[in-house]
C-alpha positions in Angstrom: -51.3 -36.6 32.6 -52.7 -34.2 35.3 -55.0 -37.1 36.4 -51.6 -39.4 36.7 -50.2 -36.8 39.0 -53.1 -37.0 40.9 -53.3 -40.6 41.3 -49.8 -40.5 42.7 -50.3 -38.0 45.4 -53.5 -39.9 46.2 -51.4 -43.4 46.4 -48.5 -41.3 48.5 -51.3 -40.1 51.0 -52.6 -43.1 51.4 -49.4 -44.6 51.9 -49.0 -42.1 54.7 -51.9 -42.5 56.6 -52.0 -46.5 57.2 -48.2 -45.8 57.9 -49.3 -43.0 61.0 -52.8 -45.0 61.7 -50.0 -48.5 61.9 -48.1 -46.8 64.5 -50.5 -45.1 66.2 -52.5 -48.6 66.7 -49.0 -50.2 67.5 -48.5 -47.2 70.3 -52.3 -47.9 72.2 -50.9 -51.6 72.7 -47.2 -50.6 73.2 -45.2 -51.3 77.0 -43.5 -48.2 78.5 -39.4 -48.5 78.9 -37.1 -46.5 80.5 -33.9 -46.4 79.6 -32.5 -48.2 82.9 -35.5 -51.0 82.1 -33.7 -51.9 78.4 -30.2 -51.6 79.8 -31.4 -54.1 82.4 -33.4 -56.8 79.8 -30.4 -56.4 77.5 -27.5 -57.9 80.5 -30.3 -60.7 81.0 -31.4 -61.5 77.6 -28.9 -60.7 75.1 -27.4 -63.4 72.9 -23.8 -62.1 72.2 -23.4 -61.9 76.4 -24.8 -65.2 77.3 -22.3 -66.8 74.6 -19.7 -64.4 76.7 -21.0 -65.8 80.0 -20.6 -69.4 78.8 -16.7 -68.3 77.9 -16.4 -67.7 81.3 -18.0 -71.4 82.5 -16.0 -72.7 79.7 -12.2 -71.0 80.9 -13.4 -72.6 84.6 -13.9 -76.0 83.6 -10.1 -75.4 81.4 -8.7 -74.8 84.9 -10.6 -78.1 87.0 -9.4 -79.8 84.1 -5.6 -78.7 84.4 -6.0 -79.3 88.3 -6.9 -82.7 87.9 -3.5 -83.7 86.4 -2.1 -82.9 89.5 -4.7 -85.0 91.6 -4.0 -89.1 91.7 -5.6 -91.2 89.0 -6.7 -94.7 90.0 -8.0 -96.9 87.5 -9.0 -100.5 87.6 -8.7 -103.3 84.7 -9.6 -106.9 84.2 -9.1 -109.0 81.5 -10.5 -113.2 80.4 -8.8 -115.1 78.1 -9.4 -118.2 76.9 -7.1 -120.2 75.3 -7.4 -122.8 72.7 -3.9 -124.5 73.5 -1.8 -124.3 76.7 -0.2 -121.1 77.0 3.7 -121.1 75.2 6.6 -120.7 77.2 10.0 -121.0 75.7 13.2 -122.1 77.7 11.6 -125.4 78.7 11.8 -128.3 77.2 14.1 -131.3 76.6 17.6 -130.5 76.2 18.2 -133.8 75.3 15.9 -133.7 72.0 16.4 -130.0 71.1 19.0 -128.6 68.8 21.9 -126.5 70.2 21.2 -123.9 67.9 17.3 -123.8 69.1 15.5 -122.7 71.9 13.1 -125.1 73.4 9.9 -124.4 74.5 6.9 -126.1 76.3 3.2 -125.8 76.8 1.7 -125.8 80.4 -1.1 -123.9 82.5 -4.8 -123.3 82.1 -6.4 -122.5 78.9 -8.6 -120.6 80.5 -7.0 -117.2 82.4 -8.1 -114.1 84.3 -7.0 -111.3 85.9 -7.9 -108.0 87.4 -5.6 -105.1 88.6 -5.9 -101.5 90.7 -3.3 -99.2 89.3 -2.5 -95.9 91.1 -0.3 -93.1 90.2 0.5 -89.8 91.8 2.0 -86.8 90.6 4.6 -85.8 93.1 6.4 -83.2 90.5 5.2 -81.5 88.0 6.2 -77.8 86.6 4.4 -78.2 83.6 0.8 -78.8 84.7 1.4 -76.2 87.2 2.3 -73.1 85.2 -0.5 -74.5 83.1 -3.1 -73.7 85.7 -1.7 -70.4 86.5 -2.3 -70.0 83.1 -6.0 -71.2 82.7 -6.2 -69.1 85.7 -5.3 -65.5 84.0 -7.1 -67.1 81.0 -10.2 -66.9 83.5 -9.8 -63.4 84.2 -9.5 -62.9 80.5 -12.8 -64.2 79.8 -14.2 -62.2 82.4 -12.6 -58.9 81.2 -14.0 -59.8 78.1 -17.3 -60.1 79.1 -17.2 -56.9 80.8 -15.8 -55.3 77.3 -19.1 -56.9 75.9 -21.3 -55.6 78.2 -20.1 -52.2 77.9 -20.5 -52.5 74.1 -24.1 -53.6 74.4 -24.6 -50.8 77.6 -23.6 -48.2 74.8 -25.5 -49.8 72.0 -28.8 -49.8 73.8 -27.8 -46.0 75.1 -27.5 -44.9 71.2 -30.6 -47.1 70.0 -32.5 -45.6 72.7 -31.8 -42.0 72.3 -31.8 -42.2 68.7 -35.8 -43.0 69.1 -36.1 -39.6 71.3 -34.4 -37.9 69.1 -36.6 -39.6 65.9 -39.6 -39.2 67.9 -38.7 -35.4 68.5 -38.0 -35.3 65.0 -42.0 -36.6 64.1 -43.1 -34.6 66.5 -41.5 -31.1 64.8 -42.6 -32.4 61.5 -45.7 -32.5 62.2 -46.0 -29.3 64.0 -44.5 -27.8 61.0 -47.2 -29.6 58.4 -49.5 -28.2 60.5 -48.3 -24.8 60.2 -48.0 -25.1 56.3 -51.4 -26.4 56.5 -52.9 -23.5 58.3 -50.5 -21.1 55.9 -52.2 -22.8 52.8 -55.5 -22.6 54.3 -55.0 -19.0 54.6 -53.5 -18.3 51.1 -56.7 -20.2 49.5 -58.8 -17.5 51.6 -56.9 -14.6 50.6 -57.0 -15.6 46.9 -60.8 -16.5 47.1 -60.8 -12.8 48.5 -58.9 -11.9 45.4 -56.6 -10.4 48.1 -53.5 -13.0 46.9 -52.2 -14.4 43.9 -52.5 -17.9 42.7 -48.7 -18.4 42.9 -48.7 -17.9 46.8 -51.7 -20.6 47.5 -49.4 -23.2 45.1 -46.3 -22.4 47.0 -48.0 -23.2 50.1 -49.1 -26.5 48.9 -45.9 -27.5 47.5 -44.1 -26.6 50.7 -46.9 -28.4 53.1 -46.4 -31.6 50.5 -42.6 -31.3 50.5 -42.7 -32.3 54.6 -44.4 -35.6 54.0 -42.1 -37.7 52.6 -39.9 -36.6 55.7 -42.3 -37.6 58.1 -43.0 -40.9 56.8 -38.7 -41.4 56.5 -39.1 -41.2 60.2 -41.6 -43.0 61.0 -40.1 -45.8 59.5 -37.2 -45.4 61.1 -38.4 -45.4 64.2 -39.8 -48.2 63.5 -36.6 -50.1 62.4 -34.8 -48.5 65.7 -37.6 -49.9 67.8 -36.8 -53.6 66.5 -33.4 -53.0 66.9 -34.1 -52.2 70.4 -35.5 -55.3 71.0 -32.9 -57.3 69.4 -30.4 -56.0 72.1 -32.9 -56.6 75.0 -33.3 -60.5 73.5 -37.0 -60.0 72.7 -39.3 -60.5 69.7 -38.3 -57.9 67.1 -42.3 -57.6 66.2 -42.7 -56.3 70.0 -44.7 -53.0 70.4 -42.7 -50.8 72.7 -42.7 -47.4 73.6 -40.0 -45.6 75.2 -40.7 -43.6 78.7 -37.7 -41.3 79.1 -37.5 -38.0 77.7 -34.5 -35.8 76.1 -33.6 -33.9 78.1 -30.6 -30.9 76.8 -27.4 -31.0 79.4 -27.7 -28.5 82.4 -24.2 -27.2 84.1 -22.8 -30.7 82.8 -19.0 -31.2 83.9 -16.9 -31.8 81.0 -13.6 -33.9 81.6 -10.4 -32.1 80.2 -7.9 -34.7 78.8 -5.6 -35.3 81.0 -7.8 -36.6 83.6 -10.0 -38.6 81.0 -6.9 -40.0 80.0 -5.6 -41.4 83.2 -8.5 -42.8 84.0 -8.8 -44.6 80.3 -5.4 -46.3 81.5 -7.0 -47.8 84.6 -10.4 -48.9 83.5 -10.1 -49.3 79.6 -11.2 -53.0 79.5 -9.5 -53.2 76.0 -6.5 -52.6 77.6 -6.6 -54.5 80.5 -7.3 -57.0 78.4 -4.3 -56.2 76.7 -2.3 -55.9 79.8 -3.5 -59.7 80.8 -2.1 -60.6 77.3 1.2 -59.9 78.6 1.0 -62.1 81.5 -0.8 -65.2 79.4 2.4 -65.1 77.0 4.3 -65.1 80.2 3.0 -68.2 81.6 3.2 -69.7 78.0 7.2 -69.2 78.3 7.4 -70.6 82.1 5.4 -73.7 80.6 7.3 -74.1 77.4 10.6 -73.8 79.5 8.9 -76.8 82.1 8.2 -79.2 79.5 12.1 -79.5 80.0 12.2 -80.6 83.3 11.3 -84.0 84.3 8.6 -85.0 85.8 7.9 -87.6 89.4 4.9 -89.9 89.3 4.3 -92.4 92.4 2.7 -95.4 91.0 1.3 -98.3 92.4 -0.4 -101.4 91.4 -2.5 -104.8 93.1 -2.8 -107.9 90.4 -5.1 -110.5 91.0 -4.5 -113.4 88.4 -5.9 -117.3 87.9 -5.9 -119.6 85.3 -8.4 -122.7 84.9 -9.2 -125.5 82.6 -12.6 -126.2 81.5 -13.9 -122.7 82.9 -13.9 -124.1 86.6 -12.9 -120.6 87.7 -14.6 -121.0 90.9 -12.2 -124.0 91.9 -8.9 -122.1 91.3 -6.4 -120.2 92.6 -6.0 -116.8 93.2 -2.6 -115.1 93.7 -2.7 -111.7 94.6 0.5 -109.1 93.6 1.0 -105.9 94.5 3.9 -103.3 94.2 5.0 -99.4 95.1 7.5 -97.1 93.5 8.3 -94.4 91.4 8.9 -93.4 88.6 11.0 -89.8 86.9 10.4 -88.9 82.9 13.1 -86.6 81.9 13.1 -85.5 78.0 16.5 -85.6 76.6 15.5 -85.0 72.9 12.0 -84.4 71.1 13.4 -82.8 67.9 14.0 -79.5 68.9 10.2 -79.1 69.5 10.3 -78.2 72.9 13.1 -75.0 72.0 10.3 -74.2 69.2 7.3 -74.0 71.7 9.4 -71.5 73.9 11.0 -69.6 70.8 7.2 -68.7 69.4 6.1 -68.4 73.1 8.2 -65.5 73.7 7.4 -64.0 70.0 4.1 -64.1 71.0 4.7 -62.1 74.5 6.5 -59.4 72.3 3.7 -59.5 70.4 1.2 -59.1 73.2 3.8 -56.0 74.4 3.5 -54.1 71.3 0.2 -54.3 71.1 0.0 -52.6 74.5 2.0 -50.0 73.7 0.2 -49.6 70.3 -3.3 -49.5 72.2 -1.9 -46.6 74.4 -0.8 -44.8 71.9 -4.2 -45.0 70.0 -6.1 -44.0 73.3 -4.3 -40.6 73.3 -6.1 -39.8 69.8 -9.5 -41.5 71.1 -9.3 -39.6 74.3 -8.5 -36.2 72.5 -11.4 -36.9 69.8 -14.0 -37.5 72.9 -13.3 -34.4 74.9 -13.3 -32.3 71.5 -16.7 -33.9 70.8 -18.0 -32.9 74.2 -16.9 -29.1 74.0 -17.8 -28.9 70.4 -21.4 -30.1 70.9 -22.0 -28.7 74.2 -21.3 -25.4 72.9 -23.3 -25.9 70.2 -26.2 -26.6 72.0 -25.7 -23.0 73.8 -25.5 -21.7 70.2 -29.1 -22.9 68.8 -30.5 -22.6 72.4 -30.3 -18.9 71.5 -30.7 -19.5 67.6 -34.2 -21.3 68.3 -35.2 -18.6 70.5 -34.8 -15.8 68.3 -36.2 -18.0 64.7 -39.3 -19.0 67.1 -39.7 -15.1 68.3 -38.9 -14.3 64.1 -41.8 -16.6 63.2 -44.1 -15.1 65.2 -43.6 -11.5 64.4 -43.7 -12.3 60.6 -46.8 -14.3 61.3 -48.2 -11.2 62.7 -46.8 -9.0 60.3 -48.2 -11.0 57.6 -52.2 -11.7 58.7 -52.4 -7.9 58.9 -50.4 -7.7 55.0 -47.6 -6.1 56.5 -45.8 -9.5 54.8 -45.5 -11.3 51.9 -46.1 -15.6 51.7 -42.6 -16.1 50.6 -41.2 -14.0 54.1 -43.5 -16.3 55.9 -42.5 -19.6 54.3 -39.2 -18.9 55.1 -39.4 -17.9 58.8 -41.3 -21.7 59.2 -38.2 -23.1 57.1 -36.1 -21.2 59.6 -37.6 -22.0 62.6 -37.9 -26.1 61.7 -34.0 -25.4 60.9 -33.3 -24.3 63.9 -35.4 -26.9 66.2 -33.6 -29.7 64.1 -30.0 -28.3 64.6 -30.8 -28.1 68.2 -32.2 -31.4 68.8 -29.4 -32.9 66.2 -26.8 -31.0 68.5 -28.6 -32.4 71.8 -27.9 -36.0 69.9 -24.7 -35.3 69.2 -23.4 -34.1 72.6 -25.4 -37.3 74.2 -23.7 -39.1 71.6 -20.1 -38.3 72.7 -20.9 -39.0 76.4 -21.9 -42.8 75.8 -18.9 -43.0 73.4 -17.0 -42.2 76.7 -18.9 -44.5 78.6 -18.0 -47.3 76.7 -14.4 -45.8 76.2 -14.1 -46.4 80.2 -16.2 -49.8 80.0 -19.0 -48.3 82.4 -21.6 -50.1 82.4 -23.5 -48.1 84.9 
């Protein structure tokens, strides 16, 4: 059984080791980023924005195509016919012969026919196809506005990614240090019980606490790892790309916090969500003025030049050719179309109060969002004052009990826990740094910077 146990702290170890000799092989071929670098790659390369950049191409061509209603059409047709009588035309005939109850009829012309026409028509008014542009119009802005939401959702999402692998790297780093330490402190407890100057219990207590911390360490590892790929999924490259990030973490210096009010006010202005919102409004406005248009009637100038023959035997090229040709205009007015028309501007305007309430809903929620954010930032940014001083006195603890105990002025188990307290204290400070940095890109993408 003892040999089992064995065999699974050798397997674990193992495990370990390819895992640390993996990365470090990955970091000697890895490419330096900086932070401004991914944020960069990610507006160029990433997926969900070029599918939001093609919205944009795609709300354009919307709008040409609503233009061109209101641009003449010309359109030219030509038809050949051939016949295998004489064409029938009735009225003619015999009177004589015919019935008076019948209408006579009679069979003349070519068997063989062609013709070939130029029509024309020009939109002279139209209320319809011109609210419908100013609509495709807005609806450009829309998509716009939209890609601008998306970019400040990817902006924030590289942001976290990126400082989540400082933080994780921090994290390795401290975890290691703190192995290290154990290791040492077990080192030393084998000595002193060699010396017969310690007890047996204090050298297995250091070993179980130096093994305890390697499970951690390979926990971060991997997920800095996973974050890595992750990072490259934003920036559009291969996921299997060995990167290493160049920035550092740095804690916040005399930082400016925003007080509510302020944060507020400017939410209102540069909220993409709500301007998006705000647009809404307008969209459902336009969708009333064109449901109300389809009412009206509408002027088209049209025009037309025939060219017609007809032959026998296909001897098109000895025939005639009479040419026709005609101006005028013409007015559609809708005087009933099932009520559809009162339907289309009934759920128009629903959908305006709709758009409306959702505004006013949005605000609303932004007061919460707003107060949440600038509670975050206080909250963490005192914290970080807090275990600026709580690191400082656990590292000064460690070392006086590290002291105390080398000379026996300490027992193992004071020791072990000024290390626990002191790897406590780092990682409250660095999760409070995260935290804090955390908040700020929250607000970032609150405001749609992108910057």
């Amino acid at each position: 059984m003892k040999q089992y146990h064995y065999f699974k702290g050798y397997i674990f170890t193992a495990t370990l080791v390819l895992a640390l000799l993996n990365a470090g092989a990955g970091q000697l071929m890895a490419q330096d980023i900086s932070l401004d670098s991914v944020i960069s790659r990610a507006r160029r390369n990433n997926n969900s924005l070029k599918a939001d950049a093609l919205n944009i191409d795609r709300a354009q061509s919307q709008t040409n195509i609503s233009r061109s209603y209101l641009r003449p059409e010309v359109s030219f047709s030509s038809a050949v016919n051939h016949y295998f009588q004489e064409p029938l035309f009735f009225g003619f005939g015999d009177a004589g012969t015919i019935p008076s109850d019948k209408i006579g009829y009679g069979r003349f012309g070519g068997k063989d026919q062609a013709n070939a026409s130029v029509d024309i028509s020009v939109p002279i008014y139209s209320p319809v196809n011109r609210s419908t542009i100013e609509k495709n119009k807005l609806e450009e802005t829309q998509s716009r506005l939209q890609y601008r939401m998306k970019e400040a959702d990817i902006t924030a999402a590289v942001r976290q990614v990126y400082l989540r692998i400082l933080v994780l790297e921090r994290r390795k780093q401290l975890q290691q240090e703190s192995i290290e330490r154990n290791k040492r402190a077990l080192a030393d407890a084998r000595s002193l019980f060699i010396q017969g100057k310690a007890l047996l219990v204090d050298t297995l207590r250091a070993y179980t606490s130096w093994k305890n911390l390697e499970p951690d360490l390979l926990r971060i590892s991997y997920a800095i790892d996973v974050s890595k790929e992750q990072l490259n999924i934003l920036m559009g490259d291969d996921p299997a790309a060995h990167i290493r990030v160049a920035d550092t973490l740095q804690a916040p210096e005399n930082d400016i916090l925003p007080d509510e009010a302020s944060l507020f006010a400017r939410s209102l202005q540069e909220r993409p969500e709500l301007q998006l919102l705000s647009l809404q409004r307008d969209i459902r406005q336009k969708e009333v003025t064109t449901a109300k248009n389809a009412k009206l009637p509408v002027i088209t100038g049209v025009g037309q030049y025939l060219l017609q023959t007809q032959a026998s035997s296909f001897k098109y090229y000895d025939a005639y050719y009479p040419s026709t040709s005609f101006v005028g205009a013409k007015i559609t007015l809708p005087i009933y179309a099932g009520g559809r028309h009162n339907e289309r501007v009934r759920k128009a305007q629903i959908e305006q109060q709709q758009a409306g309430i959702q505004y006013t809903d949005a605000t609303d929620k932004l007061h919460g969002q707003v107060k949440q954010i600038v509670a975050n930032l206080h909250e963490t940014y005192q914290r970080i004052q807090t275990q600026t001083t709580v690191t400082n006195t656990a590292e000064s603890s460690y070392r006086l009990t590290k002291y105390r105990y080398e000379r026996g002025a300490a027992t193992r188990l004071e020791l072990v826990d000024a290390e626990l307290s002191l790897t406590t204290a780092r990682s409250a400070y660095l999760e409070a740094v995260y935290d804090f940095e955390a908040a700020k890109i929250e607000m970032e993408r609150l405001l749609g910077n992108v910057n």
